[in-house]
Phi, psi and omega in degrees: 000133183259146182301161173286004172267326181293300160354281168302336183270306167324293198270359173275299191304294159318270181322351172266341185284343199260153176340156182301311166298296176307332190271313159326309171302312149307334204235351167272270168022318201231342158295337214261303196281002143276000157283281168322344173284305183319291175308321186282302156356284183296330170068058164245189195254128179215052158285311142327295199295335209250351151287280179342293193305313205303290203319311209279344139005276187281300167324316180247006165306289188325302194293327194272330188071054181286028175217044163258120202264122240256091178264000000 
């Protein structure tokens, strides 16, 4: 059975592999959709609020390159 370090190490290396956009895209993505899960929990409406985020995320992943490896 493989470990959750192996996994988690697995699913890093992908996700690091992928383009400035796709990861920017990915990381609004999981931002938008754990909000919007949080609002359905709670049971408010945080829809707006939770696009909102998403975009702005996705705008500043893109713009900053937090996966750019520093040589």
């Amino acid at each position: 059975m493989t470990s959750p370090r192996t996994l988690y190490r697995r699913l890093d290396d992908w996700a690091r592999g992928l383009s400035r956009l796709r990861y920017a895209l990915l990381a609004g993505v999981i931002v938008t959709t754990t909000l919007l899960s949080v609002g359905i929990l709670l049971d408010i409406t945080t829809t707006v609020q939770a696009v909102t985020m998403g975009v702005t995320m996705t705008g500043l992943y893109y713009a900053f390159d937090v996966n750019a490896s520093d040589d």
